[in-house]
N, C-alpha and C positions, 0 to 999 in steps of 0.2 A: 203129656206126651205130644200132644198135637205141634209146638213150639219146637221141635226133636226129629226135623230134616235137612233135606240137603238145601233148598232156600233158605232157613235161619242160620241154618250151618257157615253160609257164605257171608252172610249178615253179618255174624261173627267176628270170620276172617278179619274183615273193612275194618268193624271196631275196633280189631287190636291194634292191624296196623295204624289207624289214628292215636290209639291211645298208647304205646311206643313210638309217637314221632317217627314214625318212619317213611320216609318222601316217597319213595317207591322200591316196591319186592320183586324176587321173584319165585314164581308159586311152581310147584310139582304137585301132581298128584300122583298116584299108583293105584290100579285099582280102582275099588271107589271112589279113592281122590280124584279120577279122570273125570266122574259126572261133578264131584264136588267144586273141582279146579275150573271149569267151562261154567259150572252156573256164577260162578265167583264171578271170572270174567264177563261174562253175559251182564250179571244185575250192578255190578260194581269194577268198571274197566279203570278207572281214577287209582292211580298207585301203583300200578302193576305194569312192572318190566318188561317180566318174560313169563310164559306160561309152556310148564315140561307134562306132557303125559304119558305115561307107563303104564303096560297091561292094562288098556281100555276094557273096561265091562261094556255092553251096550244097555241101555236105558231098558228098565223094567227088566231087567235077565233075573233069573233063578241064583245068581251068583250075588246076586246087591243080597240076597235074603239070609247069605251062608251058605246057601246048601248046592250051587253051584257049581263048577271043575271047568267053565269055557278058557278062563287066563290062565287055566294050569296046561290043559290040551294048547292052549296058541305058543304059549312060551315053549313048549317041548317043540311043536314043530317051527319056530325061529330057530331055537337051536341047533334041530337037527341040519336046515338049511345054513344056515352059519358055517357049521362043520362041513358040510362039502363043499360050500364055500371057496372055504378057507384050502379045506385037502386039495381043488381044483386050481389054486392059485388066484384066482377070483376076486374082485372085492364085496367087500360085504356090502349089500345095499341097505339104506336106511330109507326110513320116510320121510317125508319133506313135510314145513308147514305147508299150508296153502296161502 
């Protein structure tokens, strides 16, 4: 199990896209994907287009374990703000990379 994280996990990634020929991707995460998608990037930037991340976890949360609820409480309160948003004529603001 020690081989069974988010560094080999990303390890991974690189090898498949090698071994699919694939010149370059582009990676999403969600969730966990968000730590998994940034270490990808971080150890292995070669091949990689564009990098999307959704419902970010923060590092070491109670959420990476399962047991969790911070991306279920964040996504409620986006939505709720969306919705007046939207009711308000408004536009929806997003994030930006940096």
């Amino acid at each position: 199990m020690s081989a069974c994280n988010t560094t080999e996990n990303a390890a991974d990634f690189a090898d498949l896209r090698r071994a699919l020929r694939i010149h370059r991707w582009n990676v999403y995460g969600y969730s966990y994907g968000t730590d998994l998608a940034l270490t990808y990037l971080r150890r292995h930037p070669q091949g990689i287009r564009s990098v999307a991340i959704d419902s970010v976890v923060p590092r070491r949360s109670s959420a990476c374990r399962g047991r969790g609820t911070a991306p279920v409480r964040g996504s409620t309160r986006s939505s709720r703000h969306a919705r007046r948003s939207r009711a308000a004529g408004a536009p929806i603001r997003t994030s930006r990379a940096c």
